[in-house]
ZAMARGU-4260 file (C-alpha; in steps of 0.2 Angstrom, whole numbers, plus 5000, padded with zeros to 4 digits):
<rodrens>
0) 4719/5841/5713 | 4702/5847/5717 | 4696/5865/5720 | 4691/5871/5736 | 4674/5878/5734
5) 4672/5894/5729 | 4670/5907/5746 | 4656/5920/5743 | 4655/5939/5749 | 4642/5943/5759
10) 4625/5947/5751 | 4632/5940/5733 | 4623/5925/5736 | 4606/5932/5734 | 4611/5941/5719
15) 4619/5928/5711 | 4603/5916/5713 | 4591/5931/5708 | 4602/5935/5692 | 4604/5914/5688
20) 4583/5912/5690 | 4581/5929/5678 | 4570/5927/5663 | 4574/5946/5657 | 4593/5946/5661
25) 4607/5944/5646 | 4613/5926/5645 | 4629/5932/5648 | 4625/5936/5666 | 4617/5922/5669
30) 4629/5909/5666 | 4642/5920/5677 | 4629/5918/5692 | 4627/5902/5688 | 4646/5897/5685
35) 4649/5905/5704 | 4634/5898/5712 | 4642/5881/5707 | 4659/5884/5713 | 4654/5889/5727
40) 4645/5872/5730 | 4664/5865/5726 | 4659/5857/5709 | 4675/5855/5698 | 4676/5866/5684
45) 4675/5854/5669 | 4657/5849/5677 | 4653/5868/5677 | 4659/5870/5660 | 4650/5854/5654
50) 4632/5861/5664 | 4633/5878/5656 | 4639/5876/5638 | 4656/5885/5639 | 4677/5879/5641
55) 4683/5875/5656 | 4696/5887/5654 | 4685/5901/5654 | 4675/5891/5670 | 4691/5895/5678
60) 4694/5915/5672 | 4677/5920/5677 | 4681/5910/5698 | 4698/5919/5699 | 4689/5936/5692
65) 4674/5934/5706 | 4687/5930/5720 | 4696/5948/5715 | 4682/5960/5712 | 4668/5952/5720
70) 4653/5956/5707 | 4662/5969/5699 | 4673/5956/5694 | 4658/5948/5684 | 4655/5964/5673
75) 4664/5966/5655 | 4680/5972/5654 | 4684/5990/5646 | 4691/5981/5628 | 4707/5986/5618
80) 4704/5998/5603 | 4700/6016/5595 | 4693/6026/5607 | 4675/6035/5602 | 4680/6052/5594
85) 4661/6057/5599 | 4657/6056/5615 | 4642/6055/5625 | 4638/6074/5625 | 4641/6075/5604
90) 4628/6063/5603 | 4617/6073/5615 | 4619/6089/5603 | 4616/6076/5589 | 4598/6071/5597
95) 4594/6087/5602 | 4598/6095/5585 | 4585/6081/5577 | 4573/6085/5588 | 4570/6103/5585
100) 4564/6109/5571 | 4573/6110/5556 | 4578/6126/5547 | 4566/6136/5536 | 4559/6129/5522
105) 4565/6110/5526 | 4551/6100/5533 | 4562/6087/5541 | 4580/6084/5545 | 4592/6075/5534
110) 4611/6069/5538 | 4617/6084/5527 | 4606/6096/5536 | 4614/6089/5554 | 4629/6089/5550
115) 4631/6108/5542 | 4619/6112/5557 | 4634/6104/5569 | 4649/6109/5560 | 4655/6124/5572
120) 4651/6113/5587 | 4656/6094/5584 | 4662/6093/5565 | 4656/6077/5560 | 4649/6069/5546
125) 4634/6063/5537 | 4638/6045/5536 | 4644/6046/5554 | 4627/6057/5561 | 4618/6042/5552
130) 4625/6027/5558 | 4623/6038/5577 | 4606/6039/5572 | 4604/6019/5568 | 4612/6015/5586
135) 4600/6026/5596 | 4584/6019/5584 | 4581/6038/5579 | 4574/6040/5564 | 4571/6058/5557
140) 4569/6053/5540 | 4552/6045/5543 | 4535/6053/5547 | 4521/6044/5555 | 4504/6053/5555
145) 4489/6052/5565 | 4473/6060/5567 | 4466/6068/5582 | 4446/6072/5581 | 4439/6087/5593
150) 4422/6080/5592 | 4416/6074/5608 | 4407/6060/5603 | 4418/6053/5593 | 4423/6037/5604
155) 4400/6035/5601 | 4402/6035/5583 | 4418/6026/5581 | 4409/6012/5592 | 4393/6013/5581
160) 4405/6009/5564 | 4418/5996/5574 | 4401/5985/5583 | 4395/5984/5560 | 4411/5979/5556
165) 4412/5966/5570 | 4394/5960/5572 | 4384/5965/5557 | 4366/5967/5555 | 4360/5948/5546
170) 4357/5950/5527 | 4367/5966/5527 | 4382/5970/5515 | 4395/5981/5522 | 4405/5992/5511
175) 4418/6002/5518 | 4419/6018/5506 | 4433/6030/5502 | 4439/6043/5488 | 4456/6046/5476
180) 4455/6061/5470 | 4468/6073/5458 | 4473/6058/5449 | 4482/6063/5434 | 4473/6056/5417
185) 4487/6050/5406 | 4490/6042/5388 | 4508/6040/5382 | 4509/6048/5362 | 4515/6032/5356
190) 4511/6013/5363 | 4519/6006/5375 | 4530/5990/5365 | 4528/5971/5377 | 4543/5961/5383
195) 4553/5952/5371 | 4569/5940/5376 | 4582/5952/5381 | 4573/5968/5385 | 4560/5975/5398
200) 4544/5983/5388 | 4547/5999/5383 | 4537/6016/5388 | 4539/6032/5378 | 4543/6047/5389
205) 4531/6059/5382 | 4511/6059/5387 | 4495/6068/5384 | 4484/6074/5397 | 4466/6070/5399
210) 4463/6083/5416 | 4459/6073/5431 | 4450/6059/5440 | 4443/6054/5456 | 4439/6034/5460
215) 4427/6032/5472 | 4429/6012/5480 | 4419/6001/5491 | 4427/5987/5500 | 4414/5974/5506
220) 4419/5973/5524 | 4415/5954/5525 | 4420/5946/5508 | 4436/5957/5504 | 4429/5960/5487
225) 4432/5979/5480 | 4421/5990/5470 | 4428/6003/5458 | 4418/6019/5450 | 4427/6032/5441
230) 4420/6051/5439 | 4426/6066/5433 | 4425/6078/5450 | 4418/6076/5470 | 4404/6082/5466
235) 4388/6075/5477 | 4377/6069/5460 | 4394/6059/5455 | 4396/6052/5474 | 4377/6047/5475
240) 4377/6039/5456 | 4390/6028/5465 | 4380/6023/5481 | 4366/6021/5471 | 4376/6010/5460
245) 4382/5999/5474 | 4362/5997/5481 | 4355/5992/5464 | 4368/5978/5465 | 4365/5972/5480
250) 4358/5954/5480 | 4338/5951/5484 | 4335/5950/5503 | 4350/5960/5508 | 4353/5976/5513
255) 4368/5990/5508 | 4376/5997/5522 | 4390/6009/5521 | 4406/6018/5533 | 4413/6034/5524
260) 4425/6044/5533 | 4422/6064/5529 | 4423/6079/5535 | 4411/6086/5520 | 4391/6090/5522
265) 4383/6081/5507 | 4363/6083/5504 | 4359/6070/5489 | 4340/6072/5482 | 4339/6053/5478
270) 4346/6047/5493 | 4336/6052/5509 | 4348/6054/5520 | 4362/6067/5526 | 4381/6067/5527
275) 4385/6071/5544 | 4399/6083/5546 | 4410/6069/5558 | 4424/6060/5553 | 4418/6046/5557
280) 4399/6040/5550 | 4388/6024/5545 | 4370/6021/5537 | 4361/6011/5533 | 4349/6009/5517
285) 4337/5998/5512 | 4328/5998/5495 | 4310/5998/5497 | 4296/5997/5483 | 4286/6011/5485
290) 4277/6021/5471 | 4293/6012/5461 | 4306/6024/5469 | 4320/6020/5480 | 4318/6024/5500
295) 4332/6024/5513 | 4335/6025/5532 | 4347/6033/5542 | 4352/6024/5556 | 4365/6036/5563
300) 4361/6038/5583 | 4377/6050/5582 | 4367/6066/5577 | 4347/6059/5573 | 4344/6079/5570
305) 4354/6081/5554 | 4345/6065/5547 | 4327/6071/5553 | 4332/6089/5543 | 4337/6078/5525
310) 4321/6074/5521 | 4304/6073/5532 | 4301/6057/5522 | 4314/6048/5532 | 4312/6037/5547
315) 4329/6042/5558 | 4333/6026/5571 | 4344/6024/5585 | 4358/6009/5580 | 4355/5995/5581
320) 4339/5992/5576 | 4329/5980/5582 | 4325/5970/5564 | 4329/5975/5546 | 4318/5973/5532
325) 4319/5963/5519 | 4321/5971/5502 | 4308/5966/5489 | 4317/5973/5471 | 4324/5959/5461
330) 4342/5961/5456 | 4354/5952/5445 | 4370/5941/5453 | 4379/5952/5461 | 4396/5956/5451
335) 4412/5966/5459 | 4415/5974/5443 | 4407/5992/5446 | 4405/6008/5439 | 4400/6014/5421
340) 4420/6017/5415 | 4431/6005/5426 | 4430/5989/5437 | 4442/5986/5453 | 4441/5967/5456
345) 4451/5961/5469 | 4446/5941/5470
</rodrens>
């Protein structure tokens, strides 16, 4: 016997067709809309079923459900089972005890912490406060940092450094320079034995110290290769041995240009230009023969005084310049392993 079509309320039939074209909707609500949109055109229900992927049996469930309720009728049942011991206002005092600040002298919330902090008022547990947690994407146990700059150029500068990156000057090298330091020199007091068959290698415990270490690398920008130079200490003569280092390698007919995040004021002798006190800086030096010393030029348009104040030598430029000379040293091929103790290659 075939079914009469399927009678619709008024105003469903604009919901229905709005839910059924839906790109953002559940599937589940779709295919309802669209199992009642085609009853209601009196299709039989193994053709509905066949249409929309599902039995014909549950075709027919979800016709008798919408001829009782209406819409509602289309919604998921309440389901059979354990009803939650923690409601929606414990998981309130949950979020709201993670998002204060923890006790005294923790820096962040763990599950332990929440769940002595809630004992008094919900009494649960840490297992139970962490897969809470997981459900509502709330992660306390991870910190993201940023950096917020108060200089009022900053958005300037940080075009000056992202315009080299994307569209460098031609026969320029650009490194991207940064610092480690505090790294704790270490030997073990006895050799460290290799992998055999049946056993990882094997590290003694104890170590000597040697003090400390900074490594100072340059990644050039363009090529992915990575310069390593290890010094003892920050100091500015170690930093400008480095820089230094990186221009005597650069290849005939280029130019070294540099981005160094800092907040430190550097004056180096050698070099004839300034550290700006910025997070954010770039220059620019070329090697020039002249009386058989090495000249450079700040092309910082970010803060042209502090340049003009290094040396009185120095030509201060607004970026980018119009052309870039040429340098006229010769230099051997150009090698990425750097520095006088240790060499980062990364290609």
């Amino acid at each position: 016997m075939r079914l009469r079509p399927l009678e619709l309320r008024d105003g469903d039939r604009a919901v229905l067709e709005r839910r059924a074209r839906s790109k953002t909707a559940s599937q589940r609500n779709v295919t309802r809309a669209r199992i009642i949109l085609m009853a209601a055109q009196g299709q039989p229900n193994t053709a509905i079923a066949q249409a929309v992927g599902i039995n014909q049996w549950q075709v027919g469930r979800w016709r008798k459900r919408y001829k009782n309720k209406g819409l509602d009728g289309l919604k998921d049942a309440p389901r059979p089972g354990r009803p939650l011991v923690y409601g929606h206002d414990d998981r309130l005092k949950i979020v709201k005890t993670i998002c204060d600040e923890p006790p005294a002298p923790a820096s962040r919330w763990t599950m332990d912490a929440v769940a002595k902090s809630l004992a008094d008022d919900v009494g649960i547990s840490a297992s139970q406060i962490y897969r809470i947690c997981v459900s509502l994407d709330l992660k306390p146990w991870q910190v993201r940092s940023w950096m917020t700059s108060h200089d009022p150029d900053f958005w300037e500068k940080a075009a000056d450094v992202c315009g080299l990156y994307l569209n460098p000057p031609e026969n320029a090298i650009v490194y991207s320079i940064d610092e480690k330091s505090g790294m704790q020199a270490k030997s073990r007091t006895n050799p460290t034995k290799p992998v055999i068959p049946g056993l990882p290698a094997r590290q003694e415990f104890e170590y000597r110290r040697h003090g400390t270490a900074v490594l100072y690398a340059a990644l050039e920008v363009h090529e992915g290769g990575v310069d390593g130079w290890v010094a003892d200490s920050t100091r500015s003569d170690n930093f400008v041995a480095f820089l230094s280092d990186l221009v005597h390698r650069t290849p005939k007919g280029s130019s070294c240009t540099a981005s160094w995040t800092t907040c430190r004021r550097i004056r180096p002798r050698r070099w004839r230009s300034s550290w700006m006190t910025t997070r954010m800086c770039s220059f620019t030096t070329h090697r020039r023969m002249l009386a058989g010393s090495t000249r450079s030029s700040c092309f910082c348009r970010s803060s042209p005084g502090a340049c003009s104040a290094a040396a009185s030598s120095t030509r201060s430029m607004t970026w980018p310049p119009s052309s870039l000379p040429s340098s006229t040293t010769t230099t051997g091929p150009r090698s990425h392993s750097a520095g006088p103790t240790m060499a980062v290659p990364s290609r």
